[in-house]
C-alpha positions in Angstrom: 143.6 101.4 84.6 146.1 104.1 83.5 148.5 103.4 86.3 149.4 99.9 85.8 149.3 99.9 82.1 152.2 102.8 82.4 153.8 100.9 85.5 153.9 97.3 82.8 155.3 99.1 80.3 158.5 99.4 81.9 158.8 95.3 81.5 157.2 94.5 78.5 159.8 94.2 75.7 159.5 92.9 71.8 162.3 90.3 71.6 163.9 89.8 68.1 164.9 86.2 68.4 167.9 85.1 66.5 165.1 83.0 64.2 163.3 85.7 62.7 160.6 85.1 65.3 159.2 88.7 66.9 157.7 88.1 70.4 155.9 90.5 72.6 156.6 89.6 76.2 156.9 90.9 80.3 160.8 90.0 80.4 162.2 89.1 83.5 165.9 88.6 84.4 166.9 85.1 86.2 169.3 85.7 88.7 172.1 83.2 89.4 171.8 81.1 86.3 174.6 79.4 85.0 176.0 79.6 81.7 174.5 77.8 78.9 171.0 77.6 81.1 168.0 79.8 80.7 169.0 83.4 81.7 165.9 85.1 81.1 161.8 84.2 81.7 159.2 85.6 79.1 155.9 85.9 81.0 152.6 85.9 79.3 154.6 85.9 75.7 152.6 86.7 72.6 153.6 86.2 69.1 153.8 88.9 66.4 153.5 88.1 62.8 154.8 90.8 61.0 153.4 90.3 57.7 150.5 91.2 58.8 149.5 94.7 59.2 146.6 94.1 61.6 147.6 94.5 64.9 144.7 92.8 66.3 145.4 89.6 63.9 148.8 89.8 64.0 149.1 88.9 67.8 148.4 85.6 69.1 149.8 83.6 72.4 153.4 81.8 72.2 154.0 79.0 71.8 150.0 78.5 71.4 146.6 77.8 73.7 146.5 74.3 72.1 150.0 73.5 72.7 150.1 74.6 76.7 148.6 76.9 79.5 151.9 78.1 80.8 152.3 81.6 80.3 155.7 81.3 81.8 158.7 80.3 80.0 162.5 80.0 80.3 164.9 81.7 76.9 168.4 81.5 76.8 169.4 85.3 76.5 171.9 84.1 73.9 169.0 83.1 71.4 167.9 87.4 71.5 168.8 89.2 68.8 167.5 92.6 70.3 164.8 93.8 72.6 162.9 97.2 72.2 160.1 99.1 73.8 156.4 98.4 72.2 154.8 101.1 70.6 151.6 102.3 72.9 149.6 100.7 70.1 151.5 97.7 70.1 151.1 97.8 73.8 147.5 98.4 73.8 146.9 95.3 71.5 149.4 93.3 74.0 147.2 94.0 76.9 143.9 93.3 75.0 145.4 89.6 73.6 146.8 88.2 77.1 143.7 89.2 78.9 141.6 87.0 76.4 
């Protein structure tokens, strides 16, 4: 559906972490948090490895299906190097992996 891939778009954000890590996420803001605790909840976060060229290889769930089933997860804000918009293919690709 059209509509809610445009309406997601406005919170799904590529984090640059501070580690070189990129991460495709739905970012959400956690209000009341005190310093030094998590500020900020990725949802449904997906890893991009940007070596590789193929978007449909290059995206894979963070931190891993073997490793948990949460698809929620608290960040530190402070650990954010940058956030940007997705490109629509970028997007696209996001969509397809967390449906999987």
């Amino acid at each position: 559906n059209i509509i809610q891939v445009i309406t997601m778009d406005e919170v799904i954000r590529v984090l640059l972490l501070k580690d070189g890590r990129t991460i495709v996420t739905k970012l959400e803001e956690v209000p009341g948090a005190d310093i030094g605790e998590p500020d900020c909840a990725m949802i449904d976060p997906v890893i991009y490895n940007t070596i590789n060229d193929n978007l449909e290889t290059a995206l894979s769930r963070f931190p891993g299906k073997n490793i948990t089933q949460d698809t929620k997860m608290a960040i530190l804000s402070d650990n954010i190097l940058t956030m940007v918009t997705p490109t629509t293919a970028l997007l696209a690709e996001y969509l397809v992996t967390i449906g999987d």
